[in-house]
FITI-390009 format. One record per residue (C-alpha): x, y, z. Coordinates in steps of 0.05 Angstrom, whole numbers, plus 5000, padded with zeros to 4 digits. Layout:
// FITI-390009
XYZ...
This chain:
// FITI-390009
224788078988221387968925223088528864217288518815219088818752215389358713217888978651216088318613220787818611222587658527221786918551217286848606212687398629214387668705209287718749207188408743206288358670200087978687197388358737189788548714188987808722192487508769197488028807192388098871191587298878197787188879200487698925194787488967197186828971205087028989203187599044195487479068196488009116198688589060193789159041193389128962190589808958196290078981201689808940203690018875208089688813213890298837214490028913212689288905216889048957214288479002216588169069216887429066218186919123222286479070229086599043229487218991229587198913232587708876230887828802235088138758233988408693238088398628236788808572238088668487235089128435229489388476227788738503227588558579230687888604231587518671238287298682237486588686232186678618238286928583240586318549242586028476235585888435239485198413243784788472240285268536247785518549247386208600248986838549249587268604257187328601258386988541259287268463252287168424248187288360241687478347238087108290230887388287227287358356233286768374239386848413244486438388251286268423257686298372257985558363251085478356251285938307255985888264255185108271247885318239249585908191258085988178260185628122263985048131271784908098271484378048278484258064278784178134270584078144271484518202267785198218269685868184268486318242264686978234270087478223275387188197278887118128275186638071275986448006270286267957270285887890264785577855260385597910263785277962269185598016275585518049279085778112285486268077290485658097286685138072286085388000293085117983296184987912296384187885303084297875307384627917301384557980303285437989296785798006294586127937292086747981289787297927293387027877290986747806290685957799287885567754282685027764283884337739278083797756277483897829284684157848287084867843294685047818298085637827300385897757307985697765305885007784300384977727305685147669310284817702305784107699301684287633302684847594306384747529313484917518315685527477319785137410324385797414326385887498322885267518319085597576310985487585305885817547300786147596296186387541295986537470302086417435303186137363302885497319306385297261308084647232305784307298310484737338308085277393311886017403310486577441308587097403314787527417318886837400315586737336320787267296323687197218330786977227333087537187331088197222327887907290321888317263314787947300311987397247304787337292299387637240303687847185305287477118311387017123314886477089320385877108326185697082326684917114323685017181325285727189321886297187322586947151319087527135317687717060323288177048327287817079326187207044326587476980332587866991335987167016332386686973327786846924328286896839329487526809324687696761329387676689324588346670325388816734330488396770325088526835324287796870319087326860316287206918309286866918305087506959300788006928301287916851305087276858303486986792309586916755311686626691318186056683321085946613327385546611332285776671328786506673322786756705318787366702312587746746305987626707305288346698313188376673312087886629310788236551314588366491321388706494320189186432312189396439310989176509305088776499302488296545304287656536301187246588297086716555299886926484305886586434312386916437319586806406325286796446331387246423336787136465335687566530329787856502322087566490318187796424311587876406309887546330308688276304315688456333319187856316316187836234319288556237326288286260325087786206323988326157
């Protein structure tokens, strides 16, 4: 028995979707003997003296198949009971596919298949094994690396291979951090010596090659002003006046009777004390 379809086939047309044209000439042709008036696209059913073919349909997204047109738009392989994709009007098998759309692992050069786990980076992609560390070859996964030419490191292996070293613990600096005198610190290694107190964007001072905060510098090390006995320290109003083994704030310095200024004017020495020549006439007097 021939089965004539009420559908068209999505690759070749059946026979009955022809039939204005050519349905009668044909059936006239397979079964002289049949009365065309009486049959109908419902009961098409026609006894043949040769061996019977039986068509059976598939159906995809409202379109109509036979089985043996249900095949791979690229290598012709039967879809009929295998795993497929669509692309447009096409019906791809899953290697044809993905050997024309999936992206491919620069590592490995092999296929990532639909589905599964990738990693992307500057526009080109990596099976989740493949994108391994320069270093220690351990997948990175989700964690941050660092790029360097065309390898990726892991951060321990990055630091460990090029970071600078810490002058204080030694260990790598990641980011940030602090110079001085050609040295690196990490920030929270960069303290005055004195009272451990942070030195990273405050106003400090060295004694050698060690750091200290203002206070404590001038608590340790600096000149007592001979007026105030406050150090001099060289921040803020750090002008200061030196006259033999004694030293004074610019503002301190002025005469020890009247209290005039004496920056940039004569005075007389009289034994701890500095005089105006007003005051000192008067002494004279």
């Amino acid at each position: 028995m021939v089965f004539i379809t009420s559908h068209s086939c999505a690759k070749y047309p059946s026979i009955y979707s022809i039939y204005s044209h050519y349905y009668q000439p044909i059936l006239r042709y397979l079964c002289p003997r049949a009365d065309l008036n009486d049959l109908s696209p419902s009961n098409l059913t026609l006894t043949l003296p040769f061996r019977p073919l039986l068509l059976q349909e598939l159906f995809y997204e409202d379109r109509h198949y036979h089985e043996q047109c249900f095949r791979c738009f690229r290598c012709d392989r039967s879809l009929a009971d295998e795993p497929f994709t669509s692309q447009g009007e096409a019906l791809l098998c899953n290697d044809c596919y993905c050997n024309e759309f999936s992206s491919k692992c620069v590592a490995c050069n092999k296929t990532v298949m639909p589905g599964s786990k990738k990693l992307e980076y500057g526009g080109s992609a990596w099976h989740e094994n493949c994108f391994v560390c320069h270093g220690c070859e351990k997948p990175i996964g989700d964690q941050s690396f660092i790029p360097d030419k065309d390898n990726y490191f892991c951060v321990p292996c990055y630091e460990g291979r090029f970071a600078p070293r810490c002058s204080h613990c030694k260990k790598a600096l990641a980011t940030g951090g602090v110079t001085y005198k050609d040295e690196t610190w990490h920030k929270e290694c960069f303290v005055c010596k004195g009272c451990k107190t942070q030195l990273a964007g405050q106003p400090f001072t060295s004694q050698g090659d060690t750091p200290y905060c203002v206070k404590c510098f001038s608590n340790l090390y600096a000149q007592k002003c001979a007026a105030c006995n406050s150090p001099i320290t060289g921040f803020g109003e750090g002008k200061y006046i030196s006259f033999q083994d004694r030293q004074w704030h610019q503002p301190c310095f002025k005469c020890s009777c009247c209290s005039v200024s004496l920056v940039g004017a004569g005075f007389f020495p009289d034994r701890d004390q500095i005089l105006c020549a007003d005051c000192n006439n008067d002494q004279e007097d």
